[in-house]
KOLGU-4560 file (N, C-alpha, C; in nm, 3 decimals, padded with zeros to 5 digits):
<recs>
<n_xx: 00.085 n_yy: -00.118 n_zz: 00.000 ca_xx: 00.000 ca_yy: 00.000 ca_zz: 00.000 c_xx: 00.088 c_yy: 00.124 c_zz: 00.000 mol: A seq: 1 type: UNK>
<n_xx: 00.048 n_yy: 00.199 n_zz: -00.085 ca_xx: 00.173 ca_yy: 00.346 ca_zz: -00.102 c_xx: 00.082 c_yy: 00.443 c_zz: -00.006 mol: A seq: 2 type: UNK>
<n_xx: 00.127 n_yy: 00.452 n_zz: 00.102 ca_xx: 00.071 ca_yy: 00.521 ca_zz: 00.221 c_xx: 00.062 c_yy: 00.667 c_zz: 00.183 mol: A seq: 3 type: UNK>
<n_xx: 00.112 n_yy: 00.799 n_zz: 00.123 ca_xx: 00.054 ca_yy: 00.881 ca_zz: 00.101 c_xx: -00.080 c_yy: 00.849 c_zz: 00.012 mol: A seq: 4 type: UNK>
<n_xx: -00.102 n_yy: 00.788 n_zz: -00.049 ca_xx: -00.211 ca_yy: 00.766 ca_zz: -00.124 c_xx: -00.276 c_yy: 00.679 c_zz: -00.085 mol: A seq: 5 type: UNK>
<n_xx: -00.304 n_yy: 00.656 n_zz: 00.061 ca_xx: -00.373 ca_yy: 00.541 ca_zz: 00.171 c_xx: -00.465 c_yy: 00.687 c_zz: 00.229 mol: A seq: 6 type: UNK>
<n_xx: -00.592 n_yy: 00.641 n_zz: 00.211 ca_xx: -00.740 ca_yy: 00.753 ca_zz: 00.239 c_xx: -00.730 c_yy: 00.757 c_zz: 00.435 mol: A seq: 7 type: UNK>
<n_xx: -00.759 n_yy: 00.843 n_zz: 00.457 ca_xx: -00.807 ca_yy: 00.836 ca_zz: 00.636 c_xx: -00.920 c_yy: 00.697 c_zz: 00.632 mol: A seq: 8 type: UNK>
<n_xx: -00.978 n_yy: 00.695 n_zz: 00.577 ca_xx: -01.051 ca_yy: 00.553 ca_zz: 00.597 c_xx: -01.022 c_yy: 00.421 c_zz: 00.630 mol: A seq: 9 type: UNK>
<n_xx: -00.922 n_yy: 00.409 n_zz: 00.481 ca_xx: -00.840 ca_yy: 00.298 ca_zz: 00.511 c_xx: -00.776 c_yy: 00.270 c_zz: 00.621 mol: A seq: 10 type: UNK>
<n_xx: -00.672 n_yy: 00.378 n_zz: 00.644 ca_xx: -00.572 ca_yy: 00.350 ca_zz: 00.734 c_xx: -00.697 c_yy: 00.362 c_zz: 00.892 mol: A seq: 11 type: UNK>
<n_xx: -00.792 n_yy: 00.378 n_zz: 00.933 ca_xx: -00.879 ca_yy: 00.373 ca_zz: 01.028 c_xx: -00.904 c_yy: 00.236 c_zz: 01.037 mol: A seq: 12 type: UNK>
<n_xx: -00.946 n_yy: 00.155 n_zz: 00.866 ca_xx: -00.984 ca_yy: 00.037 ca_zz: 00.917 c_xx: -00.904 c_yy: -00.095 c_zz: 00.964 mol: A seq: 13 type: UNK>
<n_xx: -00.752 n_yy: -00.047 n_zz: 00.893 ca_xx: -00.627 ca_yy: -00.098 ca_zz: 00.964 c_xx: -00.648 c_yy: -00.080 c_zz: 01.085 mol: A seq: 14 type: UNK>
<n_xx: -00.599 n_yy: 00.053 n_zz: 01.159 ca_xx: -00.624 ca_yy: 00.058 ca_zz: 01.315 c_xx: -00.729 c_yy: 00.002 c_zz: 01.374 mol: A seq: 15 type: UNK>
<n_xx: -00.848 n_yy: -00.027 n_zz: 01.314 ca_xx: -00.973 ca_yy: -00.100 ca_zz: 01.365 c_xx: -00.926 c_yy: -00.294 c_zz: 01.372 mol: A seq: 16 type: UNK>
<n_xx: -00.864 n_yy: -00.323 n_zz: 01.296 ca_xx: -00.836 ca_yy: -00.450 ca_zz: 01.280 c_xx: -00.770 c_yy: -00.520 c_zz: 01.378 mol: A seq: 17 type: UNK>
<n_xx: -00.633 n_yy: -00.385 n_zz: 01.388 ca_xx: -00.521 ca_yy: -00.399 ca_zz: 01.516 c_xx: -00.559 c_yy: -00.377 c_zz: 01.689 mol: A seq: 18 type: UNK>
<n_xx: -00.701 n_yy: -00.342 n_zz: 01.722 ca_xx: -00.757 ca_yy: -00.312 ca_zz: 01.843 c_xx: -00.843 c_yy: -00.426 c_zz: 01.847 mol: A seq: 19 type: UNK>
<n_xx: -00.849 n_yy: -00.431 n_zz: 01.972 ca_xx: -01.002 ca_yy: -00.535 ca_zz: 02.012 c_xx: -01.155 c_yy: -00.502 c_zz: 01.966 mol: A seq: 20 type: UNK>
<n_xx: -01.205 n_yy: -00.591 n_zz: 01.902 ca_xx: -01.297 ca_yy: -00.564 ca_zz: 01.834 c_xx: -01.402 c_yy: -00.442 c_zz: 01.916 mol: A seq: 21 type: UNK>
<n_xx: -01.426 n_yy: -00.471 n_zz: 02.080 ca_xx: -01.468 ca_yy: -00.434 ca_zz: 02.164 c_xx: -01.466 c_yy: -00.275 c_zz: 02.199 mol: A seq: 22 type: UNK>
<n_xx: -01.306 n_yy: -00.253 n_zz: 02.122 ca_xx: -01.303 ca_yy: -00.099 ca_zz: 02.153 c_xx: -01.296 c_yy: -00.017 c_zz: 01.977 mol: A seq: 23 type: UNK>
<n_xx: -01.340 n_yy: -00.137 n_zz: 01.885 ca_xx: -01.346 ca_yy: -00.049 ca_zz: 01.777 c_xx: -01.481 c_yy: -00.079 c_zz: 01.724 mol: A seq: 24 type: UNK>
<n_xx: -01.573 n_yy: -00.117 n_zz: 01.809 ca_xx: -01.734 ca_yy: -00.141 ca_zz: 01.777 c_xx: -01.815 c_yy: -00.024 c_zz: 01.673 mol: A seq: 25 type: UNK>
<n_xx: -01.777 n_yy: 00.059 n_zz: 01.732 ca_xx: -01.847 ca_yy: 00.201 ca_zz: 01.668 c_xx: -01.814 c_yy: 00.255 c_zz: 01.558 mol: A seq: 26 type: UNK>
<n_xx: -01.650 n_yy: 00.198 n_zz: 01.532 ca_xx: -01.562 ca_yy: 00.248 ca_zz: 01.431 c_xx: -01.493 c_yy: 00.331 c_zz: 01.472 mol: A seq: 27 type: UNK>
<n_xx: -01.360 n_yy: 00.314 n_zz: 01.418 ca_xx: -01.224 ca_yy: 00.403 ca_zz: 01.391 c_xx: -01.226 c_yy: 00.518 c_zz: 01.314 mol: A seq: 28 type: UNK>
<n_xx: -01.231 n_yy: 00.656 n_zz: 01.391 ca_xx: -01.193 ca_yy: 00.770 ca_zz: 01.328 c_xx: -01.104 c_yy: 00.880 c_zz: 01.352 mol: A seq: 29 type: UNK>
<n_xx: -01.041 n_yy: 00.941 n_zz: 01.259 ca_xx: -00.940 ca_yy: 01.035 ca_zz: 01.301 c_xx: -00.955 c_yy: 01.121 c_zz: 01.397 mol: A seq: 30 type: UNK>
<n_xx: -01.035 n_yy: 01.178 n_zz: 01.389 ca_xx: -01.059 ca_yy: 01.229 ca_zz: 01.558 c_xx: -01.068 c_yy: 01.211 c_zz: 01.659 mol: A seq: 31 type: UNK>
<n_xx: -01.081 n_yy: 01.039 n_zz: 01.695 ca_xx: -01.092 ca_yy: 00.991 ca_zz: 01.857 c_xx: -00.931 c_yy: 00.969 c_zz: 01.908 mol: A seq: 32 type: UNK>
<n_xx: -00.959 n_yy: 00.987 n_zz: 02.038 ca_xx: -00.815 ca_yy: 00.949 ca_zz: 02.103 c_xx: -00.796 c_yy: 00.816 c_zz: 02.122 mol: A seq: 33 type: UNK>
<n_xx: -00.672 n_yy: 00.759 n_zz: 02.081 ca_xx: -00.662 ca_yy: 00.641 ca_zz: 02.129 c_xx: -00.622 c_yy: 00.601 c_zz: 02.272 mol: A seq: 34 type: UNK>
<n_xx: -00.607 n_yy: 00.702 n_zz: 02.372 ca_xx: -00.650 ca_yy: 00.643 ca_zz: 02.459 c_xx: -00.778 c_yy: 00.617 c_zz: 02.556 mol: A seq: 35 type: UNK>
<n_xx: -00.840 n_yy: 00.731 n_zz: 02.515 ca_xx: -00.995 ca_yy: 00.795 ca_zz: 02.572 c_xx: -01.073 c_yy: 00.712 c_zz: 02.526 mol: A seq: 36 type: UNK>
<n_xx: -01.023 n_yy: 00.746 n_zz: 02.407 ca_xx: -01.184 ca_yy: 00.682 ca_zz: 02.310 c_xx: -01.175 c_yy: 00.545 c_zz: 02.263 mol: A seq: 37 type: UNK>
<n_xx: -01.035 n_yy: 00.481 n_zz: 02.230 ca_xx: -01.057 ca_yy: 00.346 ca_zz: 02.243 c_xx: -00.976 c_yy: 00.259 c_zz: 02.331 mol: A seq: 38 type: UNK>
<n_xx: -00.934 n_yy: 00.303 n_zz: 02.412 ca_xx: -00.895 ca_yy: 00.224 ca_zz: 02.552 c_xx: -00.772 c_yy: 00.159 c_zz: 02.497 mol: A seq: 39 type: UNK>
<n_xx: -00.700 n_yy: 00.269 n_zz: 02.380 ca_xx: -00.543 ca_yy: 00.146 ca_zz: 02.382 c_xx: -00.420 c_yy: 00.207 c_zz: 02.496 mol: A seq: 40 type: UNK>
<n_xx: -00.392 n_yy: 00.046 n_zz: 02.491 ca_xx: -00.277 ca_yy: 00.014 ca_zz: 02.599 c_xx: -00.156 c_yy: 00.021 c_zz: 02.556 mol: A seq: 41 type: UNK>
<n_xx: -00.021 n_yy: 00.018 n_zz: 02.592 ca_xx: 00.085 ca_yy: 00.011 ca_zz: 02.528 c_xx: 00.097 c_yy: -00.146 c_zz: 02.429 mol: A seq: 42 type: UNK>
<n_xx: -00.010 n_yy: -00.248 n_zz: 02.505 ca_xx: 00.038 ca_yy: -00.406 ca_zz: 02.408 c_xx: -00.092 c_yy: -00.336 c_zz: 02.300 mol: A seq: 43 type: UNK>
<n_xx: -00.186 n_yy: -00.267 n_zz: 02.358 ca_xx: -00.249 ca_yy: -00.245 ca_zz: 02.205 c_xx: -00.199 c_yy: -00.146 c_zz: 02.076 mol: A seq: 44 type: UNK>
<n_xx: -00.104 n_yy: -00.076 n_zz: 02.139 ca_xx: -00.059 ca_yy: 00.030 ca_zz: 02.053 c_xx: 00.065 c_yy: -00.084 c_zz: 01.972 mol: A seq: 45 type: UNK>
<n_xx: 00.141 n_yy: -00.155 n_zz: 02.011 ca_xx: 00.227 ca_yy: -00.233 ca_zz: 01.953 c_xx: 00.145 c_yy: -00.318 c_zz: 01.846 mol: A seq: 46 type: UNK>
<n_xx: 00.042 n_yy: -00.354 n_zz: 01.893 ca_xx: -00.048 ca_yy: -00.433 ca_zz: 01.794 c_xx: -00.051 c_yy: -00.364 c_zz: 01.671 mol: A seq: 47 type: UNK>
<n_xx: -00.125 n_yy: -00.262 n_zz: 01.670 ca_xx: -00.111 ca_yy: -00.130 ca_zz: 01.569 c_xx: 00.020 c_yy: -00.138 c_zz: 01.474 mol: A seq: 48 type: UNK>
<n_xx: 00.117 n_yy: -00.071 n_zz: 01.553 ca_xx: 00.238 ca_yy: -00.031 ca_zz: 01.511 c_xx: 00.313 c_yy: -00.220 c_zz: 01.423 mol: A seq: 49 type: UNK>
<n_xx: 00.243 n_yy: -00.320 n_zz: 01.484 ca_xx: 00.334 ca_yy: -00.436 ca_zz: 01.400 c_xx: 00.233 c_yy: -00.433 c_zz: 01.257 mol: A seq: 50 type: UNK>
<n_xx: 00.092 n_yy: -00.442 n_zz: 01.286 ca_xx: 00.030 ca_yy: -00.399 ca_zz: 01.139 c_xx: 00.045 c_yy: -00.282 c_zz: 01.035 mol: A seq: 51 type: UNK>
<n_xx: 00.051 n_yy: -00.182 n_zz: 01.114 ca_xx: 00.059 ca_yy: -00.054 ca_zz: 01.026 c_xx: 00.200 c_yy: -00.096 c_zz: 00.915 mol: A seq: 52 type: UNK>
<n_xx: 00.307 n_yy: -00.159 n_zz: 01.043 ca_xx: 00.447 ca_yy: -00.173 ca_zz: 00.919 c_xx: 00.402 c_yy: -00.303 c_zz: 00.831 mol: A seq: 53 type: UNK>
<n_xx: 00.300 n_yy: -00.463 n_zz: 00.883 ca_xx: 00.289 ca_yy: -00.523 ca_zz: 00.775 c_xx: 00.254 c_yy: -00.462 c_zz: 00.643 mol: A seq: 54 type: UNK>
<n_xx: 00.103 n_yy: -00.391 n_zz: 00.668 ca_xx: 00.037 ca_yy: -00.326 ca_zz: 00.621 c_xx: 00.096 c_yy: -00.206 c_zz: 00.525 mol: A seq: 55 type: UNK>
<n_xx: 00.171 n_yy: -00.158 n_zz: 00.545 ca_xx: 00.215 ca_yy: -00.049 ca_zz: 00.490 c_xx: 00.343 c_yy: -00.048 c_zz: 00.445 mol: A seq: 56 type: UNK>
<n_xx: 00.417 n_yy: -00.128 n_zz: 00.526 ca_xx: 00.597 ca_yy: -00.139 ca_zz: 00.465 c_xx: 00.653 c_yy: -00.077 c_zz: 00.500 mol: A seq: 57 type: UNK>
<n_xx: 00.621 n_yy: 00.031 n_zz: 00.603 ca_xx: 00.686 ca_yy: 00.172 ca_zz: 00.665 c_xx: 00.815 c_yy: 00.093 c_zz: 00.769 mol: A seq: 58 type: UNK>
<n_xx: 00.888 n_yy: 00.120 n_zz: 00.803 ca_xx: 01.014 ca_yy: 00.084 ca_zz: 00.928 c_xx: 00.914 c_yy: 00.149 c_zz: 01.051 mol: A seq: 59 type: UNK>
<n_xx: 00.825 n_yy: 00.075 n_zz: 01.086 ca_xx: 00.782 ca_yy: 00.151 ca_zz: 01.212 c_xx: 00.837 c_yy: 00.104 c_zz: 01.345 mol: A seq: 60 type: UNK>
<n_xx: 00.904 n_yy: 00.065 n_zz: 01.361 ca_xx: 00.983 ca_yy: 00.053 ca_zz: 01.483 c_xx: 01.051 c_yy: 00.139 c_zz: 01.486 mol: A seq: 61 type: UNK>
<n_xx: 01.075 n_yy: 00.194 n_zz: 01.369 ca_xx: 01.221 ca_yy: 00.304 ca_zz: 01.385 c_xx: 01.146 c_yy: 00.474 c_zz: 01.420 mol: A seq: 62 type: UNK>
<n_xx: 01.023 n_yy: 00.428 n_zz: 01.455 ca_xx: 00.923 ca_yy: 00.567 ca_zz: 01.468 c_xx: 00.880 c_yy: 00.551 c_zz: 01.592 mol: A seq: 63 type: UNK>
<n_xx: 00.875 n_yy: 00.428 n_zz: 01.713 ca_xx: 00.829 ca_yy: 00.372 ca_zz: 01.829 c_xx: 00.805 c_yy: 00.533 c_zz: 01.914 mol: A seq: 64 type: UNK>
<n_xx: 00.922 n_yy: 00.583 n_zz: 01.944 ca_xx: 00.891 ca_yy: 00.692 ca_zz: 01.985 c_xx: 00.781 c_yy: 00.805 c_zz: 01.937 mol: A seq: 65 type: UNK>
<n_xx: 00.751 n_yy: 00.825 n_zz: 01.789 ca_xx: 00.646 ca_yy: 00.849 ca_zz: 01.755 c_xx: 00.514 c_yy: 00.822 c_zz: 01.824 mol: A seq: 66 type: UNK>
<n_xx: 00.487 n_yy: 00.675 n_zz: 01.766 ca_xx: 00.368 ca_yy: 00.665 ca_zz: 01.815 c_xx: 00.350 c_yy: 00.649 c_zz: 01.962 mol: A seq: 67 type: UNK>
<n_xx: 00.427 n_yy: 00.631 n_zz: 01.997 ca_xx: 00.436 ca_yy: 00.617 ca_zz: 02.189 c_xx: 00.386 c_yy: 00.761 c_zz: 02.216 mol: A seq: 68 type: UNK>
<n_xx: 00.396 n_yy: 00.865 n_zz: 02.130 ca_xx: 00.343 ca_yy: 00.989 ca_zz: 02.163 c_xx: 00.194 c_yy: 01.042 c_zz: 02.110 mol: A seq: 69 type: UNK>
<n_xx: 00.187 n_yy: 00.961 n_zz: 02.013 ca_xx: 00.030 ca_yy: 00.993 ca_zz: 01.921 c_xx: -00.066 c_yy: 00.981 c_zz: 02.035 mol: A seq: 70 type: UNK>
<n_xx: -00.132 n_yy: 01.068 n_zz: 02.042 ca_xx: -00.247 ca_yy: 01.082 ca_zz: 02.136 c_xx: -00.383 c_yy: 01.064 c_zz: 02.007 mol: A seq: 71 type: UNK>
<n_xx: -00.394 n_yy: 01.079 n_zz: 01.868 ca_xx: -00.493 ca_yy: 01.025 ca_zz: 01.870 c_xx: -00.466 c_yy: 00.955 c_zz: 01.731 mol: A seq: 72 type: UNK>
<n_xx: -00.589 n_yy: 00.913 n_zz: 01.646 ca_xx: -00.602 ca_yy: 00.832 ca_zz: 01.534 c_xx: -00.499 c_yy: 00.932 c_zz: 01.431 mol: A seq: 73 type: UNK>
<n_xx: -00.543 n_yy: 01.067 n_zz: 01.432 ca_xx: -00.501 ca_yy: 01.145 ca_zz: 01.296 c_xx: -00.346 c_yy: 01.121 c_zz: 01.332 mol: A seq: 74 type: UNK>
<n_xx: -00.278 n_yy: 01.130 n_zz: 01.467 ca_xx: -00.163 ca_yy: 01.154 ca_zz: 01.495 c_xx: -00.089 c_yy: 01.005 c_zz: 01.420 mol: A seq: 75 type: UNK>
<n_xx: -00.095 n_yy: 00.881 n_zz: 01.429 ca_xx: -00.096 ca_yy: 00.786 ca_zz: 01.377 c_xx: -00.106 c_yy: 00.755 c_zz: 01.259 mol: A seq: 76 type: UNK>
<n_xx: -00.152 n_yy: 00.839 n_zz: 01.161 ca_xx: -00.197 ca_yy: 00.814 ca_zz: 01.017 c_xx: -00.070 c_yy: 00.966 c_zz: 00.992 mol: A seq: 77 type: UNK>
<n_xx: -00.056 n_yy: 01.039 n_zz: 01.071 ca_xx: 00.021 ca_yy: 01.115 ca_zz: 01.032 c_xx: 00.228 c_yy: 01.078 c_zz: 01.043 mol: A seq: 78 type: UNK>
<n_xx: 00.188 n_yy: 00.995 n_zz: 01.114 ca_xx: 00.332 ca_yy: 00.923 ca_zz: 01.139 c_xx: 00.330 c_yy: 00.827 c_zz: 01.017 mol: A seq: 79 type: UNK>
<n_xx: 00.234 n_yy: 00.726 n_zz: 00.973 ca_xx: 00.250 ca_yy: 00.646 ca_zz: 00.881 c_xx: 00.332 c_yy: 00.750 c_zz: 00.765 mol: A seq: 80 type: UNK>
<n_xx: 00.242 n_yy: 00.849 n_zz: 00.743 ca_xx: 00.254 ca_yy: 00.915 ca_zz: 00.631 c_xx: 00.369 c_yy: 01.009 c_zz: 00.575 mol: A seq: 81 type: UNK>
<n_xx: 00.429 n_yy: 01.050 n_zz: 00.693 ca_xx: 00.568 ca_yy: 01.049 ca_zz: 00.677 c_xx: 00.702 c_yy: 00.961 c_zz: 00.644 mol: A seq: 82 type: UNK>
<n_xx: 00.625 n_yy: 00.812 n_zz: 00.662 ca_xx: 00.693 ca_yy: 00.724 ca_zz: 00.595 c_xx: 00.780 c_yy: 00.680 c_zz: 00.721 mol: A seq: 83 type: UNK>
</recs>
């Protein structure tokens, strides 16, 4: 997937895949916080971060610090997207 040209949708329904179904019932959107609004944990944020790089091909480990800081969905789609 060539991640600048990956829609906010998509990359939502990735993050929806990588969470417990439980906290992405309502659906994944750029505006909720991931920790408020869908109850991720640090093993759920890793969940994320190992799909986003299947998913996308990005080196996201080499961004850990990134997303360890993303407070919400957009922040996350904005790290992908920097590659």
């Amino acid at each position: 997937m060539n991640t600048s040209q990956a829609s906010d949708e998509e990359m939502c329904r990735i993050i929806a895949g990588a969470i417990p179904k439980k906290a992405a019932k309502g659906g994944v959107r750029p505006d909720m916080s991931l920790r408020g609004d869908l109850g991720v944990d640090s093993l759920a944020l890793m969940s994320i971060v190992f799909v986003l790089e299947e998913k996308t091909g990005i080196d996201a480990f080499g961004r850990v610090d990134a997303f360890v800081a993303a407070e919400s969905v957009a922040d996350v789609i904005a790290i992908v997207r920097r590659g």
